[in-house]
KOLSE-714693 format. One line per field, with one value per residue: x, y, z of N, C-alpha, C in turn. Coordinates in Angstrom, 2 decimals. Atoms other than C-alpha are relative to their C-alpha. Example, Ala and Ser with C-alpha at 12.3 -4.5 7.8 and 13.67 -1.06 7.14 Angstrom:
2
neast: 0.89/-0.82
nnorth: -1.19/-1.19
nup: 0.00/-0.06
caeast: 12.30/13.67
canorth: -4.50/-1.06
caup: 7.80/7.14
ceast: 0.90/-0.77
cnorth: 1.20/1.09
cup: 0.00/0.73
***
This chain:
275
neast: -1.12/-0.09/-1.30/0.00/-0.85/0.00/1.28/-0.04/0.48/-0.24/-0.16/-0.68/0.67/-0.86/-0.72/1.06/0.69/-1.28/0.12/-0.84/-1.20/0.42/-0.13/1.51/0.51/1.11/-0.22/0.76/0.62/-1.12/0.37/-0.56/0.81/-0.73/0.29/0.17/-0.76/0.12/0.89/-0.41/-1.09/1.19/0.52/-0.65/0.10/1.17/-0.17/1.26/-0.64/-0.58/-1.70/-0.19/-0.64/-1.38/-0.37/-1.18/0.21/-0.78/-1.50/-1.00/0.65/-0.64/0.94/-0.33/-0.07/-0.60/-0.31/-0.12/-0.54/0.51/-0.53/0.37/-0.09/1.35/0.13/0.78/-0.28/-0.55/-1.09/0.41/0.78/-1.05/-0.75/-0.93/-1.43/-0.21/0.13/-0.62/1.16/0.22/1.55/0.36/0.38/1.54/1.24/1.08/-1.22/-0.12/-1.31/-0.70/0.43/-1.44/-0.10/0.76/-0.87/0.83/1.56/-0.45/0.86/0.95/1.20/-0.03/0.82/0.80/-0.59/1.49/1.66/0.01/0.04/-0.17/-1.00/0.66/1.33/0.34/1.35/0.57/-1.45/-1.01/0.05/0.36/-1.60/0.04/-1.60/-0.74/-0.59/1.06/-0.79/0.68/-0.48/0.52/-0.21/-0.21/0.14/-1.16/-1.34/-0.21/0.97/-0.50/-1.18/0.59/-0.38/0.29/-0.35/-0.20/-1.03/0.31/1.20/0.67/1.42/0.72/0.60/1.16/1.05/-0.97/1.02/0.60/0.96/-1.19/-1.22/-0.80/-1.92/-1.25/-0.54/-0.39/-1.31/1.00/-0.64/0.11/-0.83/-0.71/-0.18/0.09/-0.51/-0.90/1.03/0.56/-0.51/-0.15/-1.42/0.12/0.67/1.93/0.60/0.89/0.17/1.42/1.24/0.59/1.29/0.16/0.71/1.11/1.07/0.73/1.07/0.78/-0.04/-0.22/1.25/0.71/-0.94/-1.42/-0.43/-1.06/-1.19/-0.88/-1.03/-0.85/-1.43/-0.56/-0.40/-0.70/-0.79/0.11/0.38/-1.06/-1.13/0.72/-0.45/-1.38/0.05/0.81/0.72/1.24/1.47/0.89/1.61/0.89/-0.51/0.71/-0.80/0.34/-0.11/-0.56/-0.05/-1.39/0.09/-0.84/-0.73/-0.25/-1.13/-0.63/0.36/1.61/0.50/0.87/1.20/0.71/1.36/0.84/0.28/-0.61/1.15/0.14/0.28/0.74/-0.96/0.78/-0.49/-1.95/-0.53/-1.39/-0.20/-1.47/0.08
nnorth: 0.78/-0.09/0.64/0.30/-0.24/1.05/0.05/-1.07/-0.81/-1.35/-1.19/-0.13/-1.57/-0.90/0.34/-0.16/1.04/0.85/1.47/0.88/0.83/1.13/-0.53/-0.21/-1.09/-0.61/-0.71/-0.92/-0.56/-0.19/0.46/0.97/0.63/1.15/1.45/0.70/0.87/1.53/0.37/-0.13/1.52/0.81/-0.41/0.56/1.45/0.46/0.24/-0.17/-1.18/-1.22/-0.49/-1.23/-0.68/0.05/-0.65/-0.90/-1.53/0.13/1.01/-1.21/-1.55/-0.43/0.05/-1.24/0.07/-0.88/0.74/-0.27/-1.47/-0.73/-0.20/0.52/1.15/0.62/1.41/-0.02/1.29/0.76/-0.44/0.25/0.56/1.18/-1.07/0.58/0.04/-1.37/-1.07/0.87/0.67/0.79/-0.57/0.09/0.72/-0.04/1.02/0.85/0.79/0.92/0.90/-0.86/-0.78/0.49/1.77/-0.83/-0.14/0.35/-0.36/0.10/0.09/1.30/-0.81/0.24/-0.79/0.40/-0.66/-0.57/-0.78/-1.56/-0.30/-0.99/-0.43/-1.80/-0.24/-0.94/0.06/-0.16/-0.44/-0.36/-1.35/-1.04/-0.56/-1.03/-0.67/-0.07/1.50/1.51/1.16/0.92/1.01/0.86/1.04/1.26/1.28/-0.04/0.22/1.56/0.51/-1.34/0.23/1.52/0.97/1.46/-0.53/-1.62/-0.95/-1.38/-1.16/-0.79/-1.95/-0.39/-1.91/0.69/-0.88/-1.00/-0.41/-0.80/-0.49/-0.07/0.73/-1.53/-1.05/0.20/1.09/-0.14/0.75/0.58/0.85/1.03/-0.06/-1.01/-0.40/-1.86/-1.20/0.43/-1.05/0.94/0.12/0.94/0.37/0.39/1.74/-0.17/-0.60/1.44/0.46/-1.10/0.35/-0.63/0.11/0.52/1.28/0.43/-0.45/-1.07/0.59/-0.23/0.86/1.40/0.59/0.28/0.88/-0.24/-0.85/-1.52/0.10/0.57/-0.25/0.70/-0.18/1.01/-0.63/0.97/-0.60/-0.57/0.56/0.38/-1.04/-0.90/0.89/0.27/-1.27/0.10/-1.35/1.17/0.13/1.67/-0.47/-0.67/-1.18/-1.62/-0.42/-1.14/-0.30/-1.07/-0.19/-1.00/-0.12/0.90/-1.45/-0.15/0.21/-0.98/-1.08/-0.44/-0.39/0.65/-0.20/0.04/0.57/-0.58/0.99/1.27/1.00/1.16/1.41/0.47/0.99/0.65/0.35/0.08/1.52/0.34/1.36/0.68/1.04
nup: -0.55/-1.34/-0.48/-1.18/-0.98/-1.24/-1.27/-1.08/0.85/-1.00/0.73/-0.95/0.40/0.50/1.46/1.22/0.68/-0.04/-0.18/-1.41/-0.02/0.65/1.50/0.85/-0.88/1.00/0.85/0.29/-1.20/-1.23/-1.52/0.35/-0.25/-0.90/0.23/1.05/-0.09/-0.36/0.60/1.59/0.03/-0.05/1.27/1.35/-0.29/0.44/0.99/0.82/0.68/-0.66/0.03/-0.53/1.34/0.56/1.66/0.00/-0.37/-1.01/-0.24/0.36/-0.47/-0.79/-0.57/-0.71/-0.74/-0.63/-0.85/-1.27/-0.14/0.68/1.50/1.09/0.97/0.95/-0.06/1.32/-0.67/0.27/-1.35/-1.68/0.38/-1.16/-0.94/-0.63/0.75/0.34/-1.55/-1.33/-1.26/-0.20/-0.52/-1.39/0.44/0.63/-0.96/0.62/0.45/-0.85/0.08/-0.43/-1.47/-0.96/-0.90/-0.92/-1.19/-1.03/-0.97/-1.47/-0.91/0.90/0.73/1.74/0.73/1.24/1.02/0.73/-0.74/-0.29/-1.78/-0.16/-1.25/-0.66/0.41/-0.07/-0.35/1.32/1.32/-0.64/-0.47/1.23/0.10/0.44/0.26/-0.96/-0.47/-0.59/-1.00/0.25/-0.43/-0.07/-1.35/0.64/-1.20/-0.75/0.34/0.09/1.66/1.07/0.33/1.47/-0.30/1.55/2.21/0.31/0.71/-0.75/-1.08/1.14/-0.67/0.81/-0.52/0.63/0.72/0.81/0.45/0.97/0.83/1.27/0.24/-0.44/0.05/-1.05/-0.52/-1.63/-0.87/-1.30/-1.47/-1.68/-1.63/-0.11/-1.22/-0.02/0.15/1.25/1.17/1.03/0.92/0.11/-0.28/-1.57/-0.81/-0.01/0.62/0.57/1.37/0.40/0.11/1.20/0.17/1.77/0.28/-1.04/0.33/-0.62/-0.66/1.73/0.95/-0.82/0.46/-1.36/-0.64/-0.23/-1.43/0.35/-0.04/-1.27/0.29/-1.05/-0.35/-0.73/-1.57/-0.71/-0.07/-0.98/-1.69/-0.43/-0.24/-0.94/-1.42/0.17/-0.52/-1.25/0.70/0.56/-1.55/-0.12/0.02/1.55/1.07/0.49/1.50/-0.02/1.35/0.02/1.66/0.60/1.64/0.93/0.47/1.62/0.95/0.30/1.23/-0.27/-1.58/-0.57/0.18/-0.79/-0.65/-0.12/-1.37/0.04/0.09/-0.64/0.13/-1.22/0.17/-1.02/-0.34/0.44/-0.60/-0.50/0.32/-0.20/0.72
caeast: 12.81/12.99/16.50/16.56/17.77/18.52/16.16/15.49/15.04/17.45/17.43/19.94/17.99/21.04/21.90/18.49/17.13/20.26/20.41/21.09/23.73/22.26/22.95/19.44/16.80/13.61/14.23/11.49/11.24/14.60/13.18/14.07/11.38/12.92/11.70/11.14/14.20/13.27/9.69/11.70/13.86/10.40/9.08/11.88/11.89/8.51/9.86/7.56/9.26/9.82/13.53/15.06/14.88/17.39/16.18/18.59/16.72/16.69/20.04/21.63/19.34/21.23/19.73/20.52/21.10/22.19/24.39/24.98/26.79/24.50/26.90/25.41/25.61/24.31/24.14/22.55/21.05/22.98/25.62/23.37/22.10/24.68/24.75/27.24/29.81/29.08/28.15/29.87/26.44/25.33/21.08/20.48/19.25/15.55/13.11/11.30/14.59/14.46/17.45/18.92/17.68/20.29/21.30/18.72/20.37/19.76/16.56/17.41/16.13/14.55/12.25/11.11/10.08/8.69/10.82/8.70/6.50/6.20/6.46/5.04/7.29/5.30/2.17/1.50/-2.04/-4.76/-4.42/-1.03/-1.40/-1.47/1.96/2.04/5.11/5.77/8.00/5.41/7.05/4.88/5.54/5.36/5.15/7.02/7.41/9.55/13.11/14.10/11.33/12.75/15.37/15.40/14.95/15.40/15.49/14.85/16.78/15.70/13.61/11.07/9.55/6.21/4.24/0.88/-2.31/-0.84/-3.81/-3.93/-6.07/-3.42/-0.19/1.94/5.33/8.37/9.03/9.45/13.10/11.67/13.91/14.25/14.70/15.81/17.41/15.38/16.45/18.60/18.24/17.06/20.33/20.22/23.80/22.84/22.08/18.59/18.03/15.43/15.13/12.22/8.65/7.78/4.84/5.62/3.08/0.62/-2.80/-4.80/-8.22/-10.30/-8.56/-8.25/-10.19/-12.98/-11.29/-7.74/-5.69/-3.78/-0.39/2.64/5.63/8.90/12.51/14.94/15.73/17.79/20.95/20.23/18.60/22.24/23.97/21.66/22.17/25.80/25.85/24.06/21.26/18.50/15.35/13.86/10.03/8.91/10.02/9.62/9.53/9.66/8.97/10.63/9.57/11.69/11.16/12.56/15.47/15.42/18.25/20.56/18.86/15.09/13.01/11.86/8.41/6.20/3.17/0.41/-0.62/1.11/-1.33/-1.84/-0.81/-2.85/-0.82/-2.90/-0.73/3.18/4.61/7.75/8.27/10.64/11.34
canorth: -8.73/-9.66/-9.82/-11.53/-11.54/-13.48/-13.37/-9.79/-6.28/-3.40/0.00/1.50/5.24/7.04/5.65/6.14/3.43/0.84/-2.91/-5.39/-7.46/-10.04/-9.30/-9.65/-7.27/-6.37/-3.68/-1.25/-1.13/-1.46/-4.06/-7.77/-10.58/-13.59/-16.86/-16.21/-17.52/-21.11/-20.77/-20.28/-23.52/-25.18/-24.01/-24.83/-28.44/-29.02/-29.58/-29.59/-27.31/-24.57/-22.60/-19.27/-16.85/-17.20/-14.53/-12.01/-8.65/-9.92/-11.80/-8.05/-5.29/-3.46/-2.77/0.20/-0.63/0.71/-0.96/-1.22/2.23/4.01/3.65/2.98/-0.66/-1.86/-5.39/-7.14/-10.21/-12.48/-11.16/-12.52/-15.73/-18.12/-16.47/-18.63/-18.24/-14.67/-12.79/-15.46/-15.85/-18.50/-18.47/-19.39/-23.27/-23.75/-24.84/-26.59/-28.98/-32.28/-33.38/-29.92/-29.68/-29.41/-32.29/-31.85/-30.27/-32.45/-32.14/-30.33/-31.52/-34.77/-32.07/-33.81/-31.52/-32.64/-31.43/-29.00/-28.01/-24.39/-23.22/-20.09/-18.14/-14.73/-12.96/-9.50/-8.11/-8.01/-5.60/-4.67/-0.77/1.30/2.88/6.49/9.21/8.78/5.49/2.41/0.12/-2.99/-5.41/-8.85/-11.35/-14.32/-17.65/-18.37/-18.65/-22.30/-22.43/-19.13/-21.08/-24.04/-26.97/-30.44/-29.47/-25.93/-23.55/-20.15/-17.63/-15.78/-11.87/-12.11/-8.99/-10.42/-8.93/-5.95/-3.71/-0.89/1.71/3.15/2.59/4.94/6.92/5.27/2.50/1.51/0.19/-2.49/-2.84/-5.39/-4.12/-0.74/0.47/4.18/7.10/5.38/7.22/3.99/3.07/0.82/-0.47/-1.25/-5.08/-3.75/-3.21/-6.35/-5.68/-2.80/-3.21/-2.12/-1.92/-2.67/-5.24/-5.28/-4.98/-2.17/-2.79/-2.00/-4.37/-7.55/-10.27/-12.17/-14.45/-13.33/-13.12/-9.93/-9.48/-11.40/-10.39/-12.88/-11.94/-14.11/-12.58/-15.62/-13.41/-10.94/-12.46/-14.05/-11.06/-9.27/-12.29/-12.61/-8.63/-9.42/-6.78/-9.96/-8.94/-12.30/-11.01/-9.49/-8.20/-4.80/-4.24/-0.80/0.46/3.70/5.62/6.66/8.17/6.73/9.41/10.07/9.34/12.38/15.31/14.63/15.94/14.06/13.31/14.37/12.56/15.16/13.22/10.03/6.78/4.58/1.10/-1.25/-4.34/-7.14/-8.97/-9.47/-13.12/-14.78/-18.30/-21.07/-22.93
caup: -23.00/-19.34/-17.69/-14.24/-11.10/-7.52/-4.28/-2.82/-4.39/-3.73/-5.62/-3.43/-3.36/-3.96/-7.28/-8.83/-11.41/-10.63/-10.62/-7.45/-7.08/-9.43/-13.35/-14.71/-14.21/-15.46/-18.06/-17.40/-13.88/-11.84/-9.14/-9.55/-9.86/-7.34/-8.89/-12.95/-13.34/-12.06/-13.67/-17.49/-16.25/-15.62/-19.10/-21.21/-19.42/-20.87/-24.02/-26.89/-29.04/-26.58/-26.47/-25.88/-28.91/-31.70/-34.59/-34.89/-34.28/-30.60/-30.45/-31.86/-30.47/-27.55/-24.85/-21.72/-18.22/-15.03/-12.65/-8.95/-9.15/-11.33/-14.54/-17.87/-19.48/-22.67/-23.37/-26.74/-25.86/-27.64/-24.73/-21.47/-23.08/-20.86/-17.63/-15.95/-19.07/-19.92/-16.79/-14.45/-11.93/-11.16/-9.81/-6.07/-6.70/-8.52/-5.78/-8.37/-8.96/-6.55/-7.43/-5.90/-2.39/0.30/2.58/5.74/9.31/11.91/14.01/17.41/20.94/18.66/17.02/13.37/10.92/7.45/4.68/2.28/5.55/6.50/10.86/11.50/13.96/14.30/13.20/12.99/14.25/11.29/9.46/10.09/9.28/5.97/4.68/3.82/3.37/6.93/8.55/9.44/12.44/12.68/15.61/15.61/18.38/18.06/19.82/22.28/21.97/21.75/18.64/17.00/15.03/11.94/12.50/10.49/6.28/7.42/5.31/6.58/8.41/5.88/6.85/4.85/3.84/2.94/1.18/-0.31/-1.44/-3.73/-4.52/-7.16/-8.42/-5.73/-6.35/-5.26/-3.04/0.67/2.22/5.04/8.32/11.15/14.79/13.55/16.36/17.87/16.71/13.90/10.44/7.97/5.66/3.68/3.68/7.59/9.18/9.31/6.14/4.72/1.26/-1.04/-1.37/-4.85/-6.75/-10.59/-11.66/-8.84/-9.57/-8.27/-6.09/-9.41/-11.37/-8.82/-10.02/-8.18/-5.98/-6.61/-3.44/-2.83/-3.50/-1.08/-1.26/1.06/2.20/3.35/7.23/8.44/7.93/9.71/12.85/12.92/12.63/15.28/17.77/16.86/17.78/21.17/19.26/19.33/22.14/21.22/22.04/18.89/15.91/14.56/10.88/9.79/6.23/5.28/1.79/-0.80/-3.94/-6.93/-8.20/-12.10/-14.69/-14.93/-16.80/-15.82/-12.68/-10.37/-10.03/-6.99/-5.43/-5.05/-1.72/-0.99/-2.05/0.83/0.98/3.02/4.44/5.98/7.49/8.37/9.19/10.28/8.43/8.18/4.96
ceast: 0.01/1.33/-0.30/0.83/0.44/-0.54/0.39/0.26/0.94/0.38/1.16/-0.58/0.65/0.90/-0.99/-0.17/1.54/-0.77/0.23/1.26/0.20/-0.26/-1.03/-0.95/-0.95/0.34/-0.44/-0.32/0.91/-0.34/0.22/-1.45/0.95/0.02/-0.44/1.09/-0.16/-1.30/0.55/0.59/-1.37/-0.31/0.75/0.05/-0.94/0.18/-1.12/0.21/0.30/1.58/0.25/-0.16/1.33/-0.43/0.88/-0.25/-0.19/1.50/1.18/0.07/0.61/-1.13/0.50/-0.17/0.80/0.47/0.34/0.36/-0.56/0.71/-0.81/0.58/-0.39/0.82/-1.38/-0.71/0.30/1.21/-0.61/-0.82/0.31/0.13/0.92/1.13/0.45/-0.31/0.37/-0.53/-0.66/-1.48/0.49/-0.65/-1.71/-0.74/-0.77/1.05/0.18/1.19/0.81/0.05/1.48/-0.35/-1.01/0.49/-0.70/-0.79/0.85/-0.86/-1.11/-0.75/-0.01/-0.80/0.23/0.69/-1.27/-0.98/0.38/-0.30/0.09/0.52/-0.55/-0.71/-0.04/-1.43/-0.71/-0.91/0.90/0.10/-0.45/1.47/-0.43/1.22/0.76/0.46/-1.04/0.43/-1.55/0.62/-0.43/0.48/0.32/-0.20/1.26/1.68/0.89/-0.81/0.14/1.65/-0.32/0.53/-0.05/0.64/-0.32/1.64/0.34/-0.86/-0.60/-0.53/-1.22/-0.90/-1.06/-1.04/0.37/-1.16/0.39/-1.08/0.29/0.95/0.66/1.13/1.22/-0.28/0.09/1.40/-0.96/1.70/-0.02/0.54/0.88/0.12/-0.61/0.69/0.62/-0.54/0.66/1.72/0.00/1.45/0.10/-0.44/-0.96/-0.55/-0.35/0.19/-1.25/-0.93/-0.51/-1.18/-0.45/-0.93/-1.06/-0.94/-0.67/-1.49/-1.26/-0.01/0.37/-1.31/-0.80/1.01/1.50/0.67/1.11/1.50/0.76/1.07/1.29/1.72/0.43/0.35/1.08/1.42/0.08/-0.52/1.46/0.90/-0.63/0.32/1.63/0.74/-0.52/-1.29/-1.40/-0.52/-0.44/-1.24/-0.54/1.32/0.02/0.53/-0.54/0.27/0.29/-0.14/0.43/-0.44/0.81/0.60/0.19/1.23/0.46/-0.73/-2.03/-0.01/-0.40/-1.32/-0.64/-1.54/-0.62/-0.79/0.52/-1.49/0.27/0.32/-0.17/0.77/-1.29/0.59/1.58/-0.05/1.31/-0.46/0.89/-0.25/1.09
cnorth: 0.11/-0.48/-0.16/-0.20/-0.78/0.67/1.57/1.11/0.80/0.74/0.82/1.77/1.45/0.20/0.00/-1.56/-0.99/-1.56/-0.30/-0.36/-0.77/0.27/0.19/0.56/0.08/1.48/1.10/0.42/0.09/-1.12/-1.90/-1.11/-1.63/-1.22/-0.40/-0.59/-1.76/-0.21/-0.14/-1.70/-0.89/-0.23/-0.44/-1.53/-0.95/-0.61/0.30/1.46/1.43/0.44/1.71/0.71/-0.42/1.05/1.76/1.79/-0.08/-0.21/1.74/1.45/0.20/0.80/0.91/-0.64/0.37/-1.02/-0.23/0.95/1.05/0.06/-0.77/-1.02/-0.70/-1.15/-0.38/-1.37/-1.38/-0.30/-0.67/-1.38/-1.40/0.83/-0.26/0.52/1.41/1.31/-0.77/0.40/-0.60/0.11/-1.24/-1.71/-0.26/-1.10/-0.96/-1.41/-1.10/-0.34/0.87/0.08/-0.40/-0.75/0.78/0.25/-1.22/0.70/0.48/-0.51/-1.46/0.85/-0.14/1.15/-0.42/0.80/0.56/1.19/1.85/0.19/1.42/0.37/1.59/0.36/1.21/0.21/0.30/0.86/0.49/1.23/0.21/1.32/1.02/0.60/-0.61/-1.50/-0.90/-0.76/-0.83/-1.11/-1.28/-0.84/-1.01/-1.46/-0.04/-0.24/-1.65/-0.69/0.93/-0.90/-1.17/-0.88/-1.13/0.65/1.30/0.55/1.97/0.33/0.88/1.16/-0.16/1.28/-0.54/0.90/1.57/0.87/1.23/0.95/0.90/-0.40/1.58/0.09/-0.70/-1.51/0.09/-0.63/-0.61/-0.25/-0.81/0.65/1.24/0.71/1.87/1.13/-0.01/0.37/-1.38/0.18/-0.93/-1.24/-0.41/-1.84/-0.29/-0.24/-1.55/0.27/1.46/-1.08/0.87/-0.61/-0.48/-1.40/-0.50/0.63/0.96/-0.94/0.07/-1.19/-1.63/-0.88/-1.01/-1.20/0.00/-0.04/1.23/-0.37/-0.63/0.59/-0.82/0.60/-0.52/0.77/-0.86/0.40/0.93/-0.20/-0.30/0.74/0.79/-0.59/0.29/1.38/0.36/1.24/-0.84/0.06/-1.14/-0.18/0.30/0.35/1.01/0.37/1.58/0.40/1.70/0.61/0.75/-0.04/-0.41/1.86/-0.49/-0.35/1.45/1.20/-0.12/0.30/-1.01/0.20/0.12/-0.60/1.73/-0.33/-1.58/-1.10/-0.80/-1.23/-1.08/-1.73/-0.79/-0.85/0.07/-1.81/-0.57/-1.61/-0.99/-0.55/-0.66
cup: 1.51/0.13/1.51/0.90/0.94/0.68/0.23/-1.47/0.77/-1.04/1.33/-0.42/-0.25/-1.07/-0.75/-0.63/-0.47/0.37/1.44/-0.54/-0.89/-1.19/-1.19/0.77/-1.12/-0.97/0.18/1.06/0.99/1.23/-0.94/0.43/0.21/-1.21/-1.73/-0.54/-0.19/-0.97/-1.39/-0.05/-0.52/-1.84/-1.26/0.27/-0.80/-1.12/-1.13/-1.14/0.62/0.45/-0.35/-1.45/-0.51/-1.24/0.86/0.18/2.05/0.40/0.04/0.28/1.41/1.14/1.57/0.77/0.69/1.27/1.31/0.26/-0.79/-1.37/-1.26/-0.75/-1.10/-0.30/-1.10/0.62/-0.29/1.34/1.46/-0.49/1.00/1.01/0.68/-0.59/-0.22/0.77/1.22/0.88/-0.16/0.80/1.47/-0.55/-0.71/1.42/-0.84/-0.37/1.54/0.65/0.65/1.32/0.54/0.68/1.29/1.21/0.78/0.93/1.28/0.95/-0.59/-0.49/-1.84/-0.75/-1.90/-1.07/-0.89/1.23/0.66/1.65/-0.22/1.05/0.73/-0.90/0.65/0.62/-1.80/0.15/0.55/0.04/-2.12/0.04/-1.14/-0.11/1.68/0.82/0.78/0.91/-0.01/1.12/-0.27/1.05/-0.78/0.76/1.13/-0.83/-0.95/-0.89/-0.82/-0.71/-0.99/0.53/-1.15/-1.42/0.53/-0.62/0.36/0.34/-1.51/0.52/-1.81/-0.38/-0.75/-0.12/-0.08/-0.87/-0.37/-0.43/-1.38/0.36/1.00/-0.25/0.29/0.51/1.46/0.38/0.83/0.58/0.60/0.97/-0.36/1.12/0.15/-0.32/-1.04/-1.15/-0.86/-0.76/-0.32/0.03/1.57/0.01/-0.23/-0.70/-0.40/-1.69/-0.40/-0.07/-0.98/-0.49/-1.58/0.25/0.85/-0.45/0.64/0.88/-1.17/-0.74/0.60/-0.78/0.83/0.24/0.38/1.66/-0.16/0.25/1.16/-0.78/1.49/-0.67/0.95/1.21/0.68/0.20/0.83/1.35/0.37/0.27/1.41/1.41/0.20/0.75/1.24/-0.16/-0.03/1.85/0.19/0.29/-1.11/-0.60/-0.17/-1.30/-0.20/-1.24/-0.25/-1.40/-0.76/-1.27/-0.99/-0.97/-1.34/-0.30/0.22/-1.12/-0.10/1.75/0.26/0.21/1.31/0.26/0.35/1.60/-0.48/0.05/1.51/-0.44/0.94/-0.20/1.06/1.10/-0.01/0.78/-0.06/-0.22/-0.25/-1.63/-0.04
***
C-alpha cells in the first residue's frame, strides 16, 4: 500500500519516523514521493478496466502511522480512499491536467516566455562536491537581478540537485538550506530550511542500468527567495545551498543505528529553474 503526499519531504529530525504536512505517505519509509499522486490520476484516466482496490482484506487491514508530532495513527484503507472527504486535503493541482493550469502573469519589461518552457537561473560548478557526516555548502552563481524572478506563465523558482550517485544505500538523510546565514546552527523550522534529500528507492552505482540517468531530485524555493528579499536577507550574486546530515531517530524502544563510516554521496550538479 502506498499512501501519498504533497511537493517536498520533511522528517522533522526530532520526531523520528513522522509524516509532513501532507496526509499520505509512503508506509515503509517516512519520506513523501511529490508527483505519484498525479501519475495514479493519469492511470486511472486510462480507463480500460483499471480502479482503486475494493476486496476487503485491503479496504479493512489497519495500518500504523506516525504523524507530524510523532503520535501513533492507524488508518484502514477503506478510511483514506476519498482524501478530500475523509482527510479534508486537497493535492497541489496535477501538472498532467490542461484544463488546470493557472491563468499566466503578465510578461515583465515585454519579456515573452513560452508557457511549459524551463529558464535556467543558476548552475553550480560540475561536480558540485560529495556529501559526507560533515555540512556541504555549494554555491551557485546566478544571473543578474532583473532575470532572477518569473516571468510570463512562470509559477516558481526550482533548487535542482541533479545526478545523485551512490555507491550504497547511506544512513539517514540530509536537511538542504538556502543562504544559511554563518555561524547559524541548521533548523529546520528556519526560512532556510529547503526541504530532505533521502535515499529510499534510489538505485545504487552497481545496480544503474546502461543508459539510466542518475537520480534528480526538485524543491520549490520561490518562497523562500521571497521571504529572504522581503527580510532584506537576498545578496542576489549566488546562492549557497548547504546540506546538513541527520540520522534518522528510531521509534520509541529501539537503538539507533550507527554508520560505521559515513557513505559518500556524489552530487553532479545543483541548478536554479523556473517553471
Amino acid at each position: 500500500m502506498v499512501w501519498l503526499g504533497g511537493w517536498g519531504m520533511a522528517v522533522p529530525p526530532a520526531a523520528g519516523w513522522v509524516a509532513s504536512r501532507g496526509p499520505l505517505e509512503i508506509l515503509f519509509s517516512g519520506s513523501i514521493m511529490p508527483t505519484l499522486t498525479a501519475y495514479g490520476e493519469q492511470w486511472l484516466a486510462l480507463g480500460g478496466g483499471r480502479s482503486n482496490r475494493t476486496d476487503q482484506v485491503w479496504l479493512d487491514t489497519q495500518f500504523e502511522f506516525f504523524d507530524e508530532n510523532g503520535l501513533s495513527v492507524k488508518l484502514s484503507g477503506k478510511e483514506v480512499v476519498a482524501t478530500a472527504a475523509q482527510l479534508n486535503y486537497v493535492y497541489n493541482h496535477n501538472p498532467w491536467d490542461e484544463s488546470a493550469q493557472l491563468p499566466e502573469k503578465p510578461a515583465r519589461d515585454g519579456a515573452q516566455v513560452r508557457p511549459g518552457s524551463v529558464r535556467q537561473l543558476g548552475t553550480s560548478k560540475v561536480p558540485a562536491g560529495e556529501l559526507r557526516r560533515e555540512p556541504v555548502t555549494v554555491p551557485i552563481p546566478i544571473v543578474t537581478e532583473d532575470k532572477f524572478q518569473l516571468l510570463g506563465a512562470e509559477r516558481a523558482m526550482v533548487l535542482n540537485v541533479e545526478g545523485i550517485e551512490l555507491e550504497k544505500m547511506p544512513g539517514g538523510y540530509y536537511e538542504i538550506y538556502m543562504n544559511l546565514p554563518q555561524g547559524e546552527r541548521p533548523d529546520f523550522q528556519s526560512k532556510n530550511y529547503v526541504g530532505n534529500l533521502s535515499f529510499f528507492g534510489l538505485p545504487t552505482s552497481a545496480n544503474n542500468h546502461a543508459g539510466e540517468e542518475a537520480a534528480r531530485y526538485s524543491y520549490d524555493i520561490t518562497k523562500i527567495i521571497n521571504r529572504l528579499k522581503s527580510d532584506r536577507e537576498w545578496k542576489g550574486r549566488e546562492v549557497r545551498v548547504t546540506f546538513v546530515k541527520q540520522d534518522v531517530i528510531p521509534p520509541p524502544g529501539m537503538k539507533p543505528t550507527e554508520e560505521a563510516a559515513p557513505v559518500p554521496v556524489r552530487i553532479h550538479r545543483l541548478t536554479i529553474t523556473t517553471e
